[in-house]
BAROSE-918042 format. One line per 10 residues: their letters; for each residue x negated, y, z negated of N, C-alpha, C. Coordinates in Angstrom, 2 decimals, always signed. Atoms other than C-alpha are relative to their C-alpha. Layout:
A> X/Y/Z/X/Y/Z/X/Y/Z  ...
This chain:
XXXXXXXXXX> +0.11/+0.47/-1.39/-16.52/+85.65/+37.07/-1.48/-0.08/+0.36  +1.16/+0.16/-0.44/-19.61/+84.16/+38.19/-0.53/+1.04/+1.31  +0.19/-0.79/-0.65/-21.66/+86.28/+40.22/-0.59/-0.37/+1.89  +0.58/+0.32/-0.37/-23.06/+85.65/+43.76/-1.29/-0.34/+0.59  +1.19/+0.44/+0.04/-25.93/+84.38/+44.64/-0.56/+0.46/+1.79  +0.65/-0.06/-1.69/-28.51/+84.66/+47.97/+0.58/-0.77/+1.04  -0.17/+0.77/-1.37/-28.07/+81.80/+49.58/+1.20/-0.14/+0.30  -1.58/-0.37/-0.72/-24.26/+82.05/+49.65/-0.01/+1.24/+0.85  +0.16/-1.51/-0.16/-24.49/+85.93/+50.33/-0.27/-0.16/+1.48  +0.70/+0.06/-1.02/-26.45/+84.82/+53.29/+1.35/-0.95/+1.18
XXXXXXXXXX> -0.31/+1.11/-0.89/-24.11/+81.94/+54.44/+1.59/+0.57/+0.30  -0.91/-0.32/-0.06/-21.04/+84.17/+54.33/-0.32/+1.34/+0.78  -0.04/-1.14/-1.26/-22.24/+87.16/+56.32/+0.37/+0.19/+0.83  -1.01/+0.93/-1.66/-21.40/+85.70/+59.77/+1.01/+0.42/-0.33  -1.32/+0.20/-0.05/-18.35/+84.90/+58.72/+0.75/+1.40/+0.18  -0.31/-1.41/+0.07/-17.85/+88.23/+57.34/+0.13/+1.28/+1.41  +0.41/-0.83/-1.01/-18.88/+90.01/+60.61/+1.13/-0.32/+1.36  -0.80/+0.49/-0.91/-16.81/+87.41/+62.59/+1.76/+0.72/-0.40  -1.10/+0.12/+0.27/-13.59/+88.47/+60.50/+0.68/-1.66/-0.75  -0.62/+1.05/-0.23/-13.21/+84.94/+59.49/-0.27/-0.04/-2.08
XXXXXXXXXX> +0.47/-0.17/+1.64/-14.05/+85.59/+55.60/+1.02/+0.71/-0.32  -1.02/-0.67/+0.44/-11.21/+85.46/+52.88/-0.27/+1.67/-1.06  +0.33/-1.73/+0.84/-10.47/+89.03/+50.86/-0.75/-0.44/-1.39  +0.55/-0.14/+1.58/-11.77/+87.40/+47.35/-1.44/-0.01/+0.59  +1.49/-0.03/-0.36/-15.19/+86.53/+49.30/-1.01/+1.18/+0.78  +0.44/-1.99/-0.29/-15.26/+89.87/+50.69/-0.05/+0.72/-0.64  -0.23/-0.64/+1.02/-14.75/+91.08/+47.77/-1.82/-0.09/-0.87  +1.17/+0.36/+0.92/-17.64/+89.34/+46.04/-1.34/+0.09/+0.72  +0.99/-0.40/-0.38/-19.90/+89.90/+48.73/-0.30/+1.06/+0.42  -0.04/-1.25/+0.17/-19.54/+93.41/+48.75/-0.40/+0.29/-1.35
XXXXXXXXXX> +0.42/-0.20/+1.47/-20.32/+93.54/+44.96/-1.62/-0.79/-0.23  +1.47/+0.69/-0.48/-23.65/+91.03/+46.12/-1.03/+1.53/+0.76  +1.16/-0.98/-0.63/-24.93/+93.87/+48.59/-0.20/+1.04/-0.91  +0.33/-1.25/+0.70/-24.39/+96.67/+46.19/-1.01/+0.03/-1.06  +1.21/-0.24/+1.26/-26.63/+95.29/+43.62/-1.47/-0.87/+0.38  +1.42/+0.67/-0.40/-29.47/+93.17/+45.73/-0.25/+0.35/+1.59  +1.12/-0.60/-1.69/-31.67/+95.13/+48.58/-0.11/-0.79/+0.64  +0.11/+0.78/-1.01/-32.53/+92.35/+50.23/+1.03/-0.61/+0.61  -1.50/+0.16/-0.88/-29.17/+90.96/+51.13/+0.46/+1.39/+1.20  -0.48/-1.07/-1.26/-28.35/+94.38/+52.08/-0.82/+0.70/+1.35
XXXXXXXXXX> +0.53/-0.73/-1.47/-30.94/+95.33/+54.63/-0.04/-1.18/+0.70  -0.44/+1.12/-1.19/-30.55/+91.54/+56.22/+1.74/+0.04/+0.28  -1.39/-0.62/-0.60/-26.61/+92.79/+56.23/-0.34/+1.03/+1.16  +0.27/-0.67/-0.96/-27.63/+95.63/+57.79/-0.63/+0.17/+1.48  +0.76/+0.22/-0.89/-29.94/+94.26/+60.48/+0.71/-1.10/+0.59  -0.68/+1.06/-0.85/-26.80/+91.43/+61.21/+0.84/+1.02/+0.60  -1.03/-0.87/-0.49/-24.82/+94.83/+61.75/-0.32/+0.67/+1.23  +0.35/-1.18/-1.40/-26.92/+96.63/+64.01/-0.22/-1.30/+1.21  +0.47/+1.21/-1.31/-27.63/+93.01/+66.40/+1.54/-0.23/+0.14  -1.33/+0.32/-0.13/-23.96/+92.83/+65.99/+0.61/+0.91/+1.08
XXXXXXXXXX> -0.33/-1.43/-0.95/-23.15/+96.24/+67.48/-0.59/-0.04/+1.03  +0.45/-0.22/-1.26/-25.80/+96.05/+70.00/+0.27/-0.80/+1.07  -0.95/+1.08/-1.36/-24.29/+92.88/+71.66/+1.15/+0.22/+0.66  -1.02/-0.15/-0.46/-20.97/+94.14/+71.79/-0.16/+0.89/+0.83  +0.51/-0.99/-0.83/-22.33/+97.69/+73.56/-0.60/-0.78/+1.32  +0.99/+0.19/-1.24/-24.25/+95.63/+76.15/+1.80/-0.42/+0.81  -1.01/+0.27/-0.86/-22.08/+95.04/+79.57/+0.19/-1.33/-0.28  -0.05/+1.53/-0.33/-20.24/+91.96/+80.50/-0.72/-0.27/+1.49  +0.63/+0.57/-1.30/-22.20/+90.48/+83.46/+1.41/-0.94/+0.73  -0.68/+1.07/-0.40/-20.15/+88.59/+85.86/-0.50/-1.09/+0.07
XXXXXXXXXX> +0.87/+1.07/-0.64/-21.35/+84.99/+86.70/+0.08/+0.34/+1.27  +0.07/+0.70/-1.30/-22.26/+84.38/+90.09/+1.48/-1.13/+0.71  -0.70/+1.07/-1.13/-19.59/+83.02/+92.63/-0.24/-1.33/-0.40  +0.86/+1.21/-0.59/-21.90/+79.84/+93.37/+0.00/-0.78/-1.36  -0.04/+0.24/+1.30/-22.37/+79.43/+89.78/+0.40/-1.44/-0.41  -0.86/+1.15/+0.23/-19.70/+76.96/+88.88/-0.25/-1.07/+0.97  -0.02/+1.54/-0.98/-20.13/+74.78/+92.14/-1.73/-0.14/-0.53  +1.41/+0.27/+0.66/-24.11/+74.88/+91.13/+0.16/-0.91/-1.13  +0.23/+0.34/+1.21/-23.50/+73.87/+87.88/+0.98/-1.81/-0.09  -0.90/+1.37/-0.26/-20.76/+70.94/+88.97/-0.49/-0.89/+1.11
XXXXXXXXXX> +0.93/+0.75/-0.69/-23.30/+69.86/+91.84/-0.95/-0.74/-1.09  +0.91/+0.96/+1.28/-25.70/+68.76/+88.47/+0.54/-0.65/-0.29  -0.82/+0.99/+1.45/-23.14/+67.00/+86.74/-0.24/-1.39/+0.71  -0.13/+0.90/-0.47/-23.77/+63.25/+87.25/+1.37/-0.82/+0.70  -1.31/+0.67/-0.78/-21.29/+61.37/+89.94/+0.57/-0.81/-1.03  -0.70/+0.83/+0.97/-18.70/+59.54/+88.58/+0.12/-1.08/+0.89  +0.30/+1.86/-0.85/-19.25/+55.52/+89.65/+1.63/-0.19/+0.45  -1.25/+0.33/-1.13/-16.52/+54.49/+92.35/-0.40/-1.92/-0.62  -0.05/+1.38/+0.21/-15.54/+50.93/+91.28/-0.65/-0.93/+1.34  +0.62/+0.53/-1.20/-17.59/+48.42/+93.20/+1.49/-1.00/+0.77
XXXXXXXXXX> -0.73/+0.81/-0.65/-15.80/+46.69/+96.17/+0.49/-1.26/-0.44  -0.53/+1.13/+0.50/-15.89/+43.53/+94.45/+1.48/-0.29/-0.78  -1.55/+0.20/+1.42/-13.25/+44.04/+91.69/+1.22/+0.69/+0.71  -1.04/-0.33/-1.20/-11.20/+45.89/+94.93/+0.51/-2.03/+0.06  -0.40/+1.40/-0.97/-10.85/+42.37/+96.30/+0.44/-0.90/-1.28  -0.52/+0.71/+1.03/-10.58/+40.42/+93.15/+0.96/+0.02/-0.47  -1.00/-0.79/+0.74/-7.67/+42.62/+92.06/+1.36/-0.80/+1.08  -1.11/+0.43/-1.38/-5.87/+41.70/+95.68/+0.15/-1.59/+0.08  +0.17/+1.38/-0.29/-7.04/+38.10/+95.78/-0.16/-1.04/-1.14  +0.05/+0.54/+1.67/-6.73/+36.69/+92.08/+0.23/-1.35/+0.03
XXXXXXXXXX> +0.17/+1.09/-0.27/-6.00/+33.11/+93.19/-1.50/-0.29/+0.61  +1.22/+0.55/-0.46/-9.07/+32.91/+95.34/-1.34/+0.50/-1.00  +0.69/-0.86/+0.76/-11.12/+35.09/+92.75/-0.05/-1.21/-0.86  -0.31/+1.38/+1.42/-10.15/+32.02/+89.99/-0.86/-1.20/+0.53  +0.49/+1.35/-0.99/-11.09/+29.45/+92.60/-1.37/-0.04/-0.24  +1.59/-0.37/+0.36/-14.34/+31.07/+92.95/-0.61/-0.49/-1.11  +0.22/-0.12/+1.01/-14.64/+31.41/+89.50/-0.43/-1.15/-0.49  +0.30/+1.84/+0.66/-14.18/+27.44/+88.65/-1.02/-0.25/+0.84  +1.08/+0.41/-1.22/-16.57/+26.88/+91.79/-1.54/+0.02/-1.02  +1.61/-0.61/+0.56/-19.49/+28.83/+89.73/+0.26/-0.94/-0.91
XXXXXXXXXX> +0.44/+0.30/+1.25/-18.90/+27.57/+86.56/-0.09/-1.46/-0.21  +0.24/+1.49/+0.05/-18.76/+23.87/+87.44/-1.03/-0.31/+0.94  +1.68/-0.03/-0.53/-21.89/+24.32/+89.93/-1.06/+0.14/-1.21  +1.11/-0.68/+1.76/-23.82/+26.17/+86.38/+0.49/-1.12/-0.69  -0.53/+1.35/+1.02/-22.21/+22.99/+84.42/-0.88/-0.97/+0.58  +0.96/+1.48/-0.73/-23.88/+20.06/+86.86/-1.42/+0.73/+0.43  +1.31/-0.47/-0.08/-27.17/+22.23/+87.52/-0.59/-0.05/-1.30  +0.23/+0.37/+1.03/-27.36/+22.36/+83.90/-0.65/-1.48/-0.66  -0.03/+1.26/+0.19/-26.94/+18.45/+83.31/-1.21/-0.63/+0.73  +0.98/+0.52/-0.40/-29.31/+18.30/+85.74/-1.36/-0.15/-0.40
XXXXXXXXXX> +1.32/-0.48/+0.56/-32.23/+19.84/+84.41/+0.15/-0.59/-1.40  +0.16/+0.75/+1.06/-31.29/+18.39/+81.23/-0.28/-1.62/-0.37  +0.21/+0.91/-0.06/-30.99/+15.16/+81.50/-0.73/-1.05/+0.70  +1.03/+0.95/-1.15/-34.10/+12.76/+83.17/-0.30/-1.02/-0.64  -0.12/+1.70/+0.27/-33.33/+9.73/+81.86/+0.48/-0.69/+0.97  -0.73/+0.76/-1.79/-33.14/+6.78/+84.57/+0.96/-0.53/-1.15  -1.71/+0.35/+0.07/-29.16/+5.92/+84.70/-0.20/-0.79/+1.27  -0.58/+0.82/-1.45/-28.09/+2.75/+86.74/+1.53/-0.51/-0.78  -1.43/+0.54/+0.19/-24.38/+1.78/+87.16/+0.18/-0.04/+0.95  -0.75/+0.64/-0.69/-22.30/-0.11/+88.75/+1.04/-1.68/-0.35
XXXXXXXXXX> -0.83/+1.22/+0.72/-20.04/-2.70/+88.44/-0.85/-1.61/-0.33  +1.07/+0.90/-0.69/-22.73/-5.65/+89.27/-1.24/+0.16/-0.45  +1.77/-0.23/+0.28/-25.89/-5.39/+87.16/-0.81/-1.82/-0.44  +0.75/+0.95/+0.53/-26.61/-8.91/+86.45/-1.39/-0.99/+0.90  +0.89/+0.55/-0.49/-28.75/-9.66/+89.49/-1.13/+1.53/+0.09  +0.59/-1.41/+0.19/-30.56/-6.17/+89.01/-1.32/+0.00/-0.99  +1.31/-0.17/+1.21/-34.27/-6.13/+87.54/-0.81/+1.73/+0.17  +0.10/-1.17/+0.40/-35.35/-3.11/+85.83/-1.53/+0.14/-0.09  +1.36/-0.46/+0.73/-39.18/-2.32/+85.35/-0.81/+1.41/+0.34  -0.03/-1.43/+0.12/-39.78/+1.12/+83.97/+0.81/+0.77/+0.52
XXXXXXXXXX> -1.19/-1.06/-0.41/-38.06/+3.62/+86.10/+0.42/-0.63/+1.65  -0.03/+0.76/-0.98/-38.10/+1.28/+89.09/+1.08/-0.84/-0.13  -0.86/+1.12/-0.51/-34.71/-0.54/+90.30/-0.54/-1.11/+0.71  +0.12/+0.92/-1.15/-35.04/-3.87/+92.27/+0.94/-1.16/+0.39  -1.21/+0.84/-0.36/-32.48/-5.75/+93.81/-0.93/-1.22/+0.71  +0.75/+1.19/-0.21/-34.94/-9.35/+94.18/+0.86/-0.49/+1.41  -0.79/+0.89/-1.26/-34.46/-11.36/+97.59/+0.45/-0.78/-0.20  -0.32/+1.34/+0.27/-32.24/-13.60/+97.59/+1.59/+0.56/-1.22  -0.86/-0.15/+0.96/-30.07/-12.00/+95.14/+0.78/+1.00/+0.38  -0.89/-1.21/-1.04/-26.74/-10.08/+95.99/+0.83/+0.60/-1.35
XXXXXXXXXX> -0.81/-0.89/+0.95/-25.12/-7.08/+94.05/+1.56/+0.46/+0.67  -1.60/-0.25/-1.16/-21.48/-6.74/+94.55/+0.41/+1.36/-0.85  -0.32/-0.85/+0.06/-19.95/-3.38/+94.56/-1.32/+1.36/+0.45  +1.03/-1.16/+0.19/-21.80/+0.30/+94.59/-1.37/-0.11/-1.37  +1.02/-0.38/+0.78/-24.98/+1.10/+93.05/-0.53/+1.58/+0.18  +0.30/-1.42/-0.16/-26.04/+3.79/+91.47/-0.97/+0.49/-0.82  +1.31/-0.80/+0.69/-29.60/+5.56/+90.23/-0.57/+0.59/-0.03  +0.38/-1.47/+0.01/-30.20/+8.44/+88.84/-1.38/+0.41/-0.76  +0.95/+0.21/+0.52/-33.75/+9.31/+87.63/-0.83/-1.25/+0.04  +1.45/+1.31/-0.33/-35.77/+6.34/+89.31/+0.56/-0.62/+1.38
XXXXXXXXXX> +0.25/+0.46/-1.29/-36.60/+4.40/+92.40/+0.85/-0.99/+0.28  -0.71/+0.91/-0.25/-34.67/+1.61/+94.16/-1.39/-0.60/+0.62  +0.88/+1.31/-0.80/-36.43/-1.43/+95.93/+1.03/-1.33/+0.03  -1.09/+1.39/-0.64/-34.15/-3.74/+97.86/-0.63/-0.91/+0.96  +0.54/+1.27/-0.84/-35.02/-6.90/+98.86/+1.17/-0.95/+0.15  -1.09/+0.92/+0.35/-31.77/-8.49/+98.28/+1.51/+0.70/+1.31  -0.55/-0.44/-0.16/-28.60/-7.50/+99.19/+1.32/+1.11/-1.19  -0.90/-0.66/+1.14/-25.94/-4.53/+97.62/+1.18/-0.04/+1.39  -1.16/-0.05/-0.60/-22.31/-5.12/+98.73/+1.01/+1.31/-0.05  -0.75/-1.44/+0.23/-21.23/-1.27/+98.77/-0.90/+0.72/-0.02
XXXXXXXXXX> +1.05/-1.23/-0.27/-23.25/+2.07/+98.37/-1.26/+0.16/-0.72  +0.85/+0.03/+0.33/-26.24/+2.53/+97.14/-0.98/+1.54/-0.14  -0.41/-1.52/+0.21/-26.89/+6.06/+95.99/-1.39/+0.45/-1.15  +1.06/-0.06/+0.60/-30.18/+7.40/+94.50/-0.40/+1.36/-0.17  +0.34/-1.14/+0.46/-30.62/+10.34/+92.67/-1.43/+0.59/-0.86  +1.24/-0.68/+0.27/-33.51/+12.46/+92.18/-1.32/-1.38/-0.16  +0.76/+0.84/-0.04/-35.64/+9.34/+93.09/-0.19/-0.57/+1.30  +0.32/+0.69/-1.52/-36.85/+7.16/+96.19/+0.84/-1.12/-0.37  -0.80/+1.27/-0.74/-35.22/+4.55/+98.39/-1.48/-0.94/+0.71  +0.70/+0.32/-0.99/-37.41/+1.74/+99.35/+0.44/-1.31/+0.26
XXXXXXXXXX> -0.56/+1.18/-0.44/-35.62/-1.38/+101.55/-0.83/-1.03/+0.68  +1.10/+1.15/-0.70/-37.39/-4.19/+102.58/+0.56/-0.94/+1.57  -0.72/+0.47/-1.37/-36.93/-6.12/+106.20/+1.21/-1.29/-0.31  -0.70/+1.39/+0.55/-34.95/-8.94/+103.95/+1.54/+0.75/-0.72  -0.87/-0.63/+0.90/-32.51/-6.40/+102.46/+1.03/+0.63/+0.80  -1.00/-0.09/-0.85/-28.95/-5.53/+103.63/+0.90/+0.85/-1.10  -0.78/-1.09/+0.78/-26.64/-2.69/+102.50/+1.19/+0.14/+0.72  -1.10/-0.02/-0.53/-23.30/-3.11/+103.16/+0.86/+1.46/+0.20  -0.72/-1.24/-0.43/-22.19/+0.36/+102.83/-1.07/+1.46/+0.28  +1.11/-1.27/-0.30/-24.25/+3.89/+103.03/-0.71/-0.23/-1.07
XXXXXXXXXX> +1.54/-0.27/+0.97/-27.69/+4.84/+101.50/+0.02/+1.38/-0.22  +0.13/-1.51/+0.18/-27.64/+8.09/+99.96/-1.35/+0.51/-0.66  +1.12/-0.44/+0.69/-30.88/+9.98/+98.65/+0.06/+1.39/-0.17  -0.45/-1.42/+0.13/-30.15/+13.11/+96.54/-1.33/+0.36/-0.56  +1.34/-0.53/+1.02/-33.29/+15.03/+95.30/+0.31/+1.29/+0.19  -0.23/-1.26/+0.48/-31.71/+18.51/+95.10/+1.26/+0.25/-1.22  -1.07/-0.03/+1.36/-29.62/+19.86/+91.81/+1.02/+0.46/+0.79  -1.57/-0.77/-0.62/-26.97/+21.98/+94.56/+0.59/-1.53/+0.69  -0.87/+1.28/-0.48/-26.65/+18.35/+96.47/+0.28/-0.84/-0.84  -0.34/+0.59/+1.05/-26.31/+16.57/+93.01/+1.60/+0.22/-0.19
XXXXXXXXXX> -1.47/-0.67/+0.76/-23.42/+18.86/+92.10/+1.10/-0.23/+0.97  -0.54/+0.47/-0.69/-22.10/+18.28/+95.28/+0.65/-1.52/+0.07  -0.67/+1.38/+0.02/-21.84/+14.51/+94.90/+0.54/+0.00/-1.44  -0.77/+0.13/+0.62/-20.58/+15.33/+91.70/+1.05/+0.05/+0.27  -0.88/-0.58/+0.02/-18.20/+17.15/+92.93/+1.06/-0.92/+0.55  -0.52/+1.53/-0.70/-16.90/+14.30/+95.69/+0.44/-0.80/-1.02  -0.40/+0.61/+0.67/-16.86/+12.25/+92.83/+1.16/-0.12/-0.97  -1.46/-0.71/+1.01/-14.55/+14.28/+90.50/+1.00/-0.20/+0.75  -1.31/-0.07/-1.00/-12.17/+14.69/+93.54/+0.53/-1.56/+0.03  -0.80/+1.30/+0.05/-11.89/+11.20/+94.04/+0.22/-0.82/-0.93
XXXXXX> -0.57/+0.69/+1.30/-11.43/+10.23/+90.57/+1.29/+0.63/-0.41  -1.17/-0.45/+0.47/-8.57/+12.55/+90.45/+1.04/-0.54/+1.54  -1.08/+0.67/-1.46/-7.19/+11.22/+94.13/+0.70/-1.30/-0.87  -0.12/+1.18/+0.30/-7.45/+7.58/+92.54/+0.65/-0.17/-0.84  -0.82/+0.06/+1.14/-6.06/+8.49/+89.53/+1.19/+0.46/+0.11  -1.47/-0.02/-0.26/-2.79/+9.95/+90.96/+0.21/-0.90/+0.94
């Protein structure tokens, strides 16, 4: 039977002292102290710190103690009001929800895309140079117009709306607009006339 060694000797003491050490290892570390001094006077010096703890009184805690010690403990977070209401109102919560994420969709598009866009049904009396629309005098556009990323200049006439995004409107005393003049130069009123627009492509379409 192998014999034991220090650093076991050492790592089974505790145990030993606790009661928690089986009889063969009690065995073998009882046959450790009898033949190496130094184990046995660090046995001896776990025996006497052993004894002198158990001899000392028990102290009570303090009363206060416990509420002291449960005043430190960090609060526990109260769900914010929001997700109260969301929980109650889950239709309008959704609503919301599409609101944001198709505002963040056309704010997006906005900032992305600054290319001039013209449409409308009616482009053949319509001259283009650079980012500049011009509806020439004398010449008439039938239906809506629409341009996004550049200027208008009417000298002519447009038979419907005339709608100008993130650019100028400029009409001349010869020029006639049969329906409204719109001038968008913000991305929240963009999304807005998107939004108009969506609606009434889904009116038109049922």
């Amino acid at each position: 039977m192998a014999e034991m060694d220090c650093k076991i000797a050492v790592t089974t003491m505790d145990l030993y002292l606790d009661g928690d050490l089986g009889q063969n290892d009690v065995a073998d570390l009882k046959r450790h102290l009898a033949d190496c001094a130094a184990c046995r006077k660090r046995f001896d010096e776990l025996t006497r710190t052993e004894a002198l703890c158990r001899s000392l009184p028990v102290e009570k805690a303090p009363a206060e103690l416990e509420a002291r010690i449960l005043g430190k403990l960090p609060k526990l977070r109260r769900p914010a009001a929001w997700t109260g209401w969301v929980r109650r109102h889950p239709a309008m919560a959704a609503a919301a929800f599409f609101l944001v994420v198709m505002l963040s969709s056309f704010v997006a598009m906005w900032n992305q895309d600054r290319q001039l866009s013209v449409t409308g049904p009616d482009l053949d009396n319509v001259v283009i140079e650079g980012t500049t629309v011009i509806v020439p005098e004398g010449k008439e556009v039938e239906g809506d117009l629409t341009i996004v990323n550049g200027s208008a200049k009417v000298f002519g006439n447009v038979k419907g709306n005339l709608t100008v995004i993130d650019g100028s409107v400029t009409l001349a005393s010869t020029a006639h607009i049969a329906g409204n003049v719109e001038q968008i130069d913000r991305a929240i009123d963009w999304a807005w006339y998107k939004l108009r627009s969506w609606f009434g492509t889904l009116a038109y379409g049922t």
